[in-house]
N, C-alpha and C positions, 0 to 999 in steps of 0.2 A: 210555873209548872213546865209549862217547854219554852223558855224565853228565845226571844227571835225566830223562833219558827211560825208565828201567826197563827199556829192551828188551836192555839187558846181561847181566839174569840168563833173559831166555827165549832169547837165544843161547847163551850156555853150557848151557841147560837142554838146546838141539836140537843140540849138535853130535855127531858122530860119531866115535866113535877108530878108528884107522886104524894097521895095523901098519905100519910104516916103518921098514927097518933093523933088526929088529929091537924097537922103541921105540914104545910108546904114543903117537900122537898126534891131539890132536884138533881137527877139521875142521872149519870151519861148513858148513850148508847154504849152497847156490849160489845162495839167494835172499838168504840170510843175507850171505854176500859179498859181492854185487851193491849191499847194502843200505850196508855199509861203504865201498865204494872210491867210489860212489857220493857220500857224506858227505864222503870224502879228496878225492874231484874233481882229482888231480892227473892230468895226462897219461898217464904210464901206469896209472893208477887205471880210465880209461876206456879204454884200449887192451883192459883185462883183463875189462872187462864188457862189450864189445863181445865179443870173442871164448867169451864167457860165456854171450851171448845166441846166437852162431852154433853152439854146440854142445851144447845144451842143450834139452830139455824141463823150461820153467821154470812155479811157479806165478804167471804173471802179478799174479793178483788180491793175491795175500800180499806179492809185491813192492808195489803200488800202497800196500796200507795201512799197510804196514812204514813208506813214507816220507811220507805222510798223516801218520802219528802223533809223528815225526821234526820234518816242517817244525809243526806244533804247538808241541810241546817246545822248540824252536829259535828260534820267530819266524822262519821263514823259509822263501818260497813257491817254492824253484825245484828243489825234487828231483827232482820227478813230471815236471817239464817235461823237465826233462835225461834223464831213465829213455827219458819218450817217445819224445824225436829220437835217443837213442841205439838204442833198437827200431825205428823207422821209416826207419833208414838202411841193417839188413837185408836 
């Protein structure tokens, strides 16, 4: 999922299990998600963190550094910007 960035084992480290069905399963955080579909960048990836960001009390600042530490790992400057106008369209 985000190879070499290590933030693979402190997502699974925070997720949550969730009865469903019957069935264990486990959830990320909503910041955690945001952080993902975000990296995915595919059109509904951003429909789902828009609606993410409308129904949610999110921690903004842990989103910002989650993808600070991302574009790093990555070589690449455009997370935080896209997170931005995605919150600023609100």
């Amino acid at each position: 999922m985000l190879a070499g960035s290590g933030l693979e084992r402190q997502f699974l480290d925070e997720v949550t299990m969730m009865r469903v069905a019957g069935r264990a399963i486990p959830v990320l955080s909503p910041e955690n998600l945001i952080v993902t579909k975000l990296l995915a960048a595919r059109p509904k990836d951003l429909d789902d963190v828009r609606e993410l960001l409308a129904m949610r009390s999110l921690d903004h600042a842990h989103i910002d550094e989650l993808l600070r530490l991302l574009e790093e790992a990555l070589d690449q400057r455009d997370l935080r910007r896209l997170y931005r106008r995605l919150r600023d369209e609100r």
